[in-house]
N, C-alpha and C positions, 0 to 999 in steps of 0.2 A: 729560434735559439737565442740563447745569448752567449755574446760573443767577447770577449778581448784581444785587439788586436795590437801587436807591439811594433816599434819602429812606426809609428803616424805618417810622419812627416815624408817618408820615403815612396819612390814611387809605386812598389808594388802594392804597399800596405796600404794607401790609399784605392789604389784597383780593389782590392779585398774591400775595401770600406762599401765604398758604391756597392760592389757587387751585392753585396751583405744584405746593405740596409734597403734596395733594388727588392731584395727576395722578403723583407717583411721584418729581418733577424735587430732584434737590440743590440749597439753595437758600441763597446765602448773601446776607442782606440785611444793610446797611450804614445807619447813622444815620448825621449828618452828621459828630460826634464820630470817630466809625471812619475817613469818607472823606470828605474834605471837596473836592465838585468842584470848583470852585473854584480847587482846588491842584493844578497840572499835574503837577508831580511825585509827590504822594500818589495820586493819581489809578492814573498810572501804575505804581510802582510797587507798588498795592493789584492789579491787575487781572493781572500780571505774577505776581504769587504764584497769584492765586487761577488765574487763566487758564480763564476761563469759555467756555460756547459759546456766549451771549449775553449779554446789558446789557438789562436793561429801568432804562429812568430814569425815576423817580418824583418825584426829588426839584427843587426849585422854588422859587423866590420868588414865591408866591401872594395876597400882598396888595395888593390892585388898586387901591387908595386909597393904602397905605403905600405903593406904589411910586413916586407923583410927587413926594414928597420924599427917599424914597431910593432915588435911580439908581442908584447905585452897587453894592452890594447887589443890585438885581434886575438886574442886567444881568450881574452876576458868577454870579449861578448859573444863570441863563436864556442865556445866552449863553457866556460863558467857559466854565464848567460843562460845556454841552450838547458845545462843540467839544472840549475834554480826553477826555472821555469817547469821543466818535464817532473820537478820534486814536489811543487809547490801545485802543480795540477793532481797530482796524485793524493794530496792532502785533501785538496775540494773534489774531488770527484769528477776531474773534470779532463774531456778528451786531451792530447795535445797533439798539434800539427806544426813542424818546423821545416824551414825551407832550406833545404840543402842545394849541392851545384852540381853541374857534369866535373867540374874539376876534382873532383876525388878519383878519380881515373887519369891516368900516364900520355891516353892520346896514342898509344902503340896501335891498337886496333882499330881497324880499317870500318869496319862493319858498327854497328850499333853497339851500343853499352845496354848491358841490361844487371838485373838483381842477381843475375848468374856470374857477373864477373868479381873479380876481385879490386878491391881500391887499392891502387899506389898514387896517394898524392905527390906532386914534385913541390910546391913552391910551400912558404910560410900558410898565407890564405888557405892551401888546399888541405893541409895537414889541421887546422882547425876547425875545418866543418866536418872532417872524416871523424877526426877524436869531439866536436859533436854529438855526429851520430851516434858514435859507441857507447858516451857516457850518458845520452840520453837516453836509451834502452836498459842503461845499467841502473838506471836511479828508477826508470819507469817503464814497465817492459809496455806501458799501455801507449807508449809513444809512436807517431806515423812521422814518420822521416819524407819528404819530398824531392826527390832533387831536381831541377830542372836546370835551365842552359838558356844563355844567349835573350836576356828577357829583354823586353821593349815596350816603351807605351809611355802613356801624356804624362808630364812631368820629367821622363825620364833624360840622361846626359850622357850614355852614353855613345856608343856610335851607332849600335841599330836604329835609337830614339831620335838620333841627331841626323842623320840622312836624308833624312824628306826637305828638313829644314833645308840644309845647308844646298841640296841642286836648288832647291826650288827661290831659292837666295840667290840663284846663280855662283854657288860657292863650289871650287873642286873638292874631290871626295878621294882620298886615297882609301884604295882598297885591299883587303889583303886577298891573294885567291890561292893559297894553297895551307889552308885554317878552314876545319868544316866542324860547325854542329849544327842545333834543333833548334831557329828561331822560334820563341815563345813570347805573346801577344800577351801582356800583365793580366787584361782583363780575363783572356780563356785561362789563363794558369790559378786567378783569382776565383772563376767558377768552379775549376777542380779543388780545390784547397778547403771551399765550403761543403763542396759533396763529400771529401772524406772524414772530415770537423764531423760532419752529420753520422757518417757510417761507424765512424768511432772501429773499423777495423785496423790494428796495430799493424805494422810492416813498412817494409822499404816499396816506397812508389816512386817510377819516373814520370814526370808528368812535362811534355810538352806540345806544341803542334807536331803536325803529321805531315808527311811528305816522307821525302827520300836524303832530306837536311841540303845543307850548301855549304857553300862560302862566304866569306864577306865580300867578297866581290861577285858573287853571285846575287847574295841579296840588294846590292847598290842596283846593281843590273834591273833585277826586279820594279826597285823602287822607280827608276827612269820611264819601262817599260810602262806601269801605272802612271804613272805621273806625267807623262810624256816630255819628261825633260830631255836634255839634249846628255847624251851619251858618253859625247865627247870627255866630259868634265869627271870622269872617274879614270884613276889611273890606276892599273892593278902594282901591287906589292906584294913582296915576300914577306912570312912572320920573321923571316930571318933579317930581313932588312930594321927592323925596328929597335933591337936592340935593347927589350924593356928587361926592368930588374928583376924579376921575375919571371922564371919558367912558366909554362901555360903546353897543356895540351893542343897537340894539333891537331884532333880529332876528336871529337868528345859528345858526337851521337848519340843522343838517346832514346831505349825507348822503352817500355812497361810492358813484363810476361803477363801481370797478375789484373790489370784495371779492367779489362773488359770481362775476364773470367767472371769477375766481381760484379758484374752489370753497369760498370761505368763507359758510357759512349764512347767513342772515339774521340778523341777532339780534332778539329778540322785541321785541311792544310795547312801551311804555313803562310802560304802566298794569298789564301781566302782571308787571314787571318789580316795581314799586311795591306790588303785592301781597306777592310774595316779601321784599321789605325790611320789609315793616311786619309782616309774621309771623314774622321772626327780632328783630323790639324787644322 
């Protein structure tokens, strides 16, 4: 296939890259510099030259805090962005695949998320990938929505990605343990994202590892356990204790009615998954 991929520079988008070019696919990935979604015309005619067989979009306003002072901004590439793009595939003929989050969901329910539920986002961030998803179905009904949760992998700064680092630094880890979703390994979320690019079936997919989900202090745990770091150095927390600017579900499980229906494999544990990352640090 040939591919465009948005957000380059970003961790996932690069997982996507390798993965890509790994499987044989032409792959031309875009920083924002190159294409800025954003810009309906750049947009367009960036995709018009290239004239890809699909769009995977990576790229995002991902600061879940910075977003309640800047709407603008996150709404301009989570939204604007997501619709340019799903408009401007539909002009070339070409699939689209966008990454969406568990945070379109509230975190009320106990149990998994799935395409049967309803999204109530609470925070800025969450309400623009939800309005997204709507306006990218409404410009292109030919659009695949992805949402996943909780991602990690090389390059990455968050806190999944930063854990290994900092025990094995001998650095302490606050953790939070009553916060649970679907750790997702960049690279397995990056092989599903190329399988549906390929299938070109339109719909809402959740796509993360498998297990029964955790906590963040469940997965610290984990990582000590692999790693055999000392234990000690993780101190559980409350999400209550944190006090960030933005709301955040405290639950936000996922998992997909429709992917195996479809003949797509399971994707593996999460803790199998977690192995493999911490054996390529």
């Amino acid at each position: 296939m040939k591919l465009v991929i948005t957000g380059a520079n970003g961790m996932l988008a690069q997982a996507v890259q390798n993965y890509c070019k790994s499987a044989g696919d032409f792959v031309v990935a875009l920083t924002r510099f190159e294409m800025d979604i954003s810009d309906e015309k750049s947009v367009s005619a960036k995709l018009a030259e290239v004239r890809p067989d699909a769009v995977i979009n990576c790229a995002a306003f991902t600061d879940v805090d910075g977003a309640e002072t800047n709407i603008r901004a996150c709404f301009a590439a989570n939204v604007d962005g997501v619709a340019n793009l799903a408009r401007a595939c539909r002009s070339v003929n070409a699939a689209f695949v966008t990454v969406s989050t568990d945070y379109v969901f509230d975190g009320e329910k106990q149990d998994f998320y799935t395409q049967r539920d309803t999204p109530n986002p609470l925070g800025v961030y969450a309400r623009s990938k939800r309005e997204g998803e709507i306006l990218a179905f409404a410009v292109n009904p030919r659009s695949i929505i992805v949402r996943s949760g909780w991602i990690y992998g090389l390059g990455g700064t968050n806190f999944l990605s930063a854990v290994p680092r900092l025990l094995a630094d001998g650095e302490p880890v606050r953790a939070i343990g009553d916060s649970f979703g679907t750790p997702t390994f960049a690279y397995d979320l990056a092989a599903r994202l190329r399988e549906l690019a390929e299938a070109d079936l339109p719909g809402v997919y959740h796509a993360t590892n498998g297990g029964p989900g955790c906590s963040y202090l469940e997965f610290a745990r984990a990582v000590c356990h692999l790693g055999q770091f000392d234990l000690e150095r993780i101190e559980p927390a409350s999400y209550k204790d944190l006090r960030r600017p933005a709301p955040r579900p405290v639950s936000s499980k996922l998992t997909c009615l429709v992917s195996e229906k479809l003949g797509f494999p399971p994707m593996r544990h999460w803790e199998s998954a977690l192995a493999d990352y911490m054996g390529q640090k």
